[in-house]
N, C-alpha and C positions, 0 to 999 in steps of 0.2 A: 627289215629282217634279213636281206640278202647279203644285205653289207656284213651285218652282226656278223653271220654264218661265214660269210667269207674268213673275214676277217681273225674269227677262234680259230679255224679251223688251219692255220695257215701258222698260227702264233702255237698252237699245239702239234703241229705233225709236220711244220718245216725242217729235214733235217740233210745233211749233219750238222752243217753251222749253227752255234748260236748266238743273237746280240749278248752283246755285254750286260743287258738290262735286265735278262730271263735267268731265273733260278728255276733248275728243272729237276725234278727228280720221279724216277720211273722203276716203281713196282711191278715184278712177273707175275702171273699169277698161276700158277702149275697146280692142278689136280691129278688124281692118279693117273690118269687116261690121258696127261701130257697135253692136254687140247690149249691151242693158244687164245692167248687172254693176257692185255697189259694194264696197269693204272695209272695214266701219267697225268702229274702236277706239275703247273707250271707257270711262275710270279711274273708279272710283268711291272715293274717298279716305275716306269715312265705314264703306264694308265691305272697303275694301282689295281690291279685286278688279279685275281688268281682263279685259273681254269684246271680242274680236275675231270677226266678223261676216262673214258672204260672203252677201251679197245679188243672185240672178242670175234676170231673168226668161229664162225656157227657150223660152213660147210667146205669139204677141203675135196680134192680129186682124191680118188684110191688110191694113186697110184704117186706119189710128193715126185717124183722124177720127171713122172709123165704127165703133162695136161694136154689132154684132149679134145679138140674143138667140140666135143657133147658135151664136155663139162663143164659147172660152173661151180665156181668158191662165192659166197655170203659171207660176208660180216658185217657186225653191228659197232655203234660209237654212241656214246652219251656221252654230253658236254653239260658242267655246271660252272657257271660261271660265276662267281665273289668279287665286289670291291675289296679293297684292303687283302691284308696276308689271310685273313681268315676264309675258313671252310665249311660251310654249312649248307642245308638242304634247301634254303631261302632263296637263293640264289634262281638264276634266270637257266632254267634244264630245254638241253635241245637235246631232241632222238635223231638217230641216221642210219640208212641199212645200206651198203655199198656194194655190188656186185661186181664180180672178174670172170670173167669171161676170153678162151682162145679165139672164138670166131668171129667173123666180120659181122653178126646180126644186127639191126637197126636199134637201137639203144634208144628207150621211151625218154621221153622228156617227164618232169615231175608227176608224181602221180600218189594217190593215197597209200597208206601203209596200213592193213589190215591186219588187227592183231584179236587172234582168241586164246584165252585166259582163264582156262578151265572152261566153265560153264558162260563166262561172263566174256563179251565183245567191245571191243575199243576200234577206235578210226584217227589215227593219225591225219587229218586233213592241210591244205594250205601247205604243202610239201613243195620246196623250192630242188630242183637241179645243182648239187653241189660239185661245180669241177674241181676247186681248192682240193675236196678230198678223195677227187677221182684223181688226183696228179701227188697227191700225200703220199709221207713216208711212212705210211701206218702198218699195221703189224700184215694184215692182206694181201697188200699192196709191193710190200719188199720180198713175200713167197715165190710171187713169181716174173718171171719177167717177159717181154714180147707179150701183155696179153690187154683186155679192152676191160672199160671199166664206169660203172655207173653209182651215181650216187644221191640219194635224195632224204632230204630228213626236213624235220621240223619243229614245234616249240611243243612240249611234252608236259602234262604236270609233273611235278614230282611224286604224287601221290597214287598216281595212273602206274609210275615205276616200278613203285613197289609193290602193288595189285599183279602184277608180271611176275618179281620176283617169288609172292608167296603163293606161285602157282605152281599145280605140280607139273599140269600140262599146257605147253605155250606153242602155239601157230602163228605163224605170219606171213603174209603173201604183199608184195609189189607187183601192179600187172599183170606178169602172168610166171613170177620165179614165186614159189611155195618152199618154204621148208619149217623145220620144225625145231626148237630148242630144245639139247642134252640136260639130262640133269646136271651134268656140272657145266654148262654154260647157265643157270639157272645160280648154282651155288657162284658163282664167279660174280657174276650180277649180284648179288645179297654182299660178298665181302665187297664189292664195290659200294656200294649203298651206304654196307656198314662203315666202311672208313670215311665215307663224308659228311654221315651223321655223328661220328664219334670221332671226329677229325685229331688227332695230336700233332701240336706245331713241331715241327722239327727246332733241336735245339740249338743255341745260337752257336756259330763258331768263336772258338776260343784264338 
């Protein structure tokens, strides 16, 4: 599982360069309230796999100029992974919550991801340490710079996903960082959902 993780995570959020072998293409996703949130696709033709990506920061300092060693920024990542060009919900779904952090504090090693879902409670268990995506060039991670950064996820159903999305109210806590999902990091989560169950191939070049 460690390898898997490394491995996606590295083939989706390596940047700028890219092999010759990766067709990528990367969806914004803007709501009114501007909150970031990317969807990136991207074919690997040497392992025949296509990985589709929801990259959404949840919590950001007040102040985008000023990070202050009290603060800390959260975001989240699902990863679905496909044989062949195609894109469906079949696919092998990993969840990740990554945290940034200015201060020097001791940074837990893997640990559950505790999620409430209105009424209803989920446990992310079997949560590996992901450094690939503490050192990524994901949408969190390029906000700011000089700052310390954790990352832990693990194999998620797909059906547990969308139990989150058609929630009104969503919590989650790692350890000891808590916060809580926006409605539109909620809407953001469903058009991601949506576009992988209603995938359209991109058309060919002419």
């Amino acid at each position: 599982m460690k390898i898997l993780f490394a491995t996606l995570i590295l083939s989706v959020f390596t940047l700028p360069a890219l092999p010759q072998n990766t067709e990528t293409k990367t969806k914004p996703i803007y709501t009114r309230q501007k909150k970031y949130g990317v969807i990136i696709e991207r074919y690997d033709k040497f392992k025949d796999e296509t990985i589709v990506a929801w990259d959404q920061v949840v919590s950001m300092p007040s102040n985008m100029q000023i990070f202050t060693s009290t603060e800390t920024s959260i975001g989240i990542v699902n990863l679905v992974v496909n044989s062949g060009k195609g894109v469906n919900a079949s696919g092998k779904n990993l969840f990740a919550v990554k945290v940034v952090t200015k201060s020097r504090v001791p940074l837990f090693d893997a640990k559950p991801i505790y999620i409430i879902a209105d009424d209803g409670r989920m446990v992310i268990e079997n949560t590996e340490r992901l450094r690939e995506l503490e050192n990524a060039s994901s949408v969190l991670s390029t906000a700011f710079s000089d700052t310390y950064s954790l990352a832990v996820g693990a194999e998620l159903k797909w059906d547990d996903l969308k139990k989150i999305a058609a929630s009104k109210s969503v919590e989650m806590k790692v350890d000891k960082f808590e916060f809580k999902l926006k409605p539109e990091h909620i809407e953001n989560l469903k058009a991601y959902i949506s576009y992988v169950e209603n995938y359209v191939p991109p058309k060919p070049k002419k």
